[in-house]
N, C-alpha and C positions, 0 to 999 in steps of 0.2 A: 216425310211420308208421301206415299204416290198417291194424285186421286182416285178416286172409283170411279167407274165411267159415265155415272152419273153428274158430277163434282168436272168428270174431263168435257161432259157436252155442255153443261153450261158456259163452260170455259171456252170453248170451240164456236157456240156461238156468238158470246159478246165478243171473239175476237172477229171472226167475221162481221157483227156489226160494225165494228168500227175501222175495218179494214177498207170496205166496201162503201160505195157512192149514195146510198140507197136515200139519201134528202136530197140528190139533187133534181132541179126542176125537169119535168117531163122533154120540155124541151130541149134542154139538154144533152136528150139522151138521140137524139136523131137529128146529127148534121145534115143530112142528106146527103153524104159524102157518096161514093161510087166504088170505094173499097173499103166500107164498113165493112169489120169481121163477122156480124151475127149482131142480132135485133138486142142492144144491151138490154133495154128494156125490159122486153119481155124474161131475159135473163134473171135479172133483178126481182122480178115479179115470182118468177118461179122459184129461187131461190128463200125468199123473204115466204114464202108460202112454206116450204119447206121449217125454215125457222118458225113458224107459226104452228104449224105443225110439232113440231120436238117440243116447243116449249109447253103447249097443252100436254104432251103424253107425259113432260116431266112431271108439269102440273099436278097430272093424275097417277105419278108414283109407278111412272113404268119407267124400267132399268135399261138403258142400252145396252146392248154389247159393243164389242172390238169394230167387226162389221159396219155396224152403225155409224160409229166414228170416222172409220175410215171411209166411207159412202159420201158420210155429208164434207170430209173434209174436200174430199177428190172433185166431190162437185161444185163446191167454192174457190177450190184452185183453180179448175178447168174456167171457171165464169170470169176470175181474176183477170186470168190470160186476154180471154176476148174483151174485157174493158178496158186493159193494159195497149191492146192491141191499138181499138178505138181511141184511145187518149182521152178516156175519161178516166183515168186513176191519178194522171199527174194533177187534172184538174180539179179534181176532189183532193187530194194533197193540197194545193195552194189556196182553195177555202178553208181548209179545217186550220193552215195556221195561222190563215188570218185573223 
């Protein structure tokens, strides 16, 4: 049986949590590099807000649509890419299997 899109955003967001950097130290996230792709950081911040966000509205028994899902997925992929970019996703890979 397929989820219902409530049953899918939960699901959407635990994979994003655990896809995503979001324990590593602040420092971390600003090499000072000179071809950093975009402020991971604040990426991170705004996205984890977003999750903060869906998880109260779940909380309080509001249903997402299709829309929804697809908004918060795009904008987790789009975020993926510029930490992908940065090199901080291998580097989060090689702590989580430590």
């Amino acid at each position: 049986m397929k989820p219902n899109t409530t049953q899918a955003m939960y699901q959407l967001i635990e994979q994003i949590k655990t896809t995503l950097p979001f324990d590593l130290p602040a420092e971390e996230f600003c090499n000072q590099r000179s071809d950093c792709k975009g402020c991971s950081l604040k990426l991170l911040e705004y996205l984890s807000m977003e999750l903060e966000n869906w998880e109260y509205r779940l909380e309080n028994e509001e249903t997402p649509n299709f829309r929804d899902l697809s908004k918060l997925a795009k904008s987790a992929g789009n975020i993926y890419k510029v930490l992908k970019k940065n090199g901080l996703i291998e580097r989060h890979k090689a702590e989580f299997e430590e």
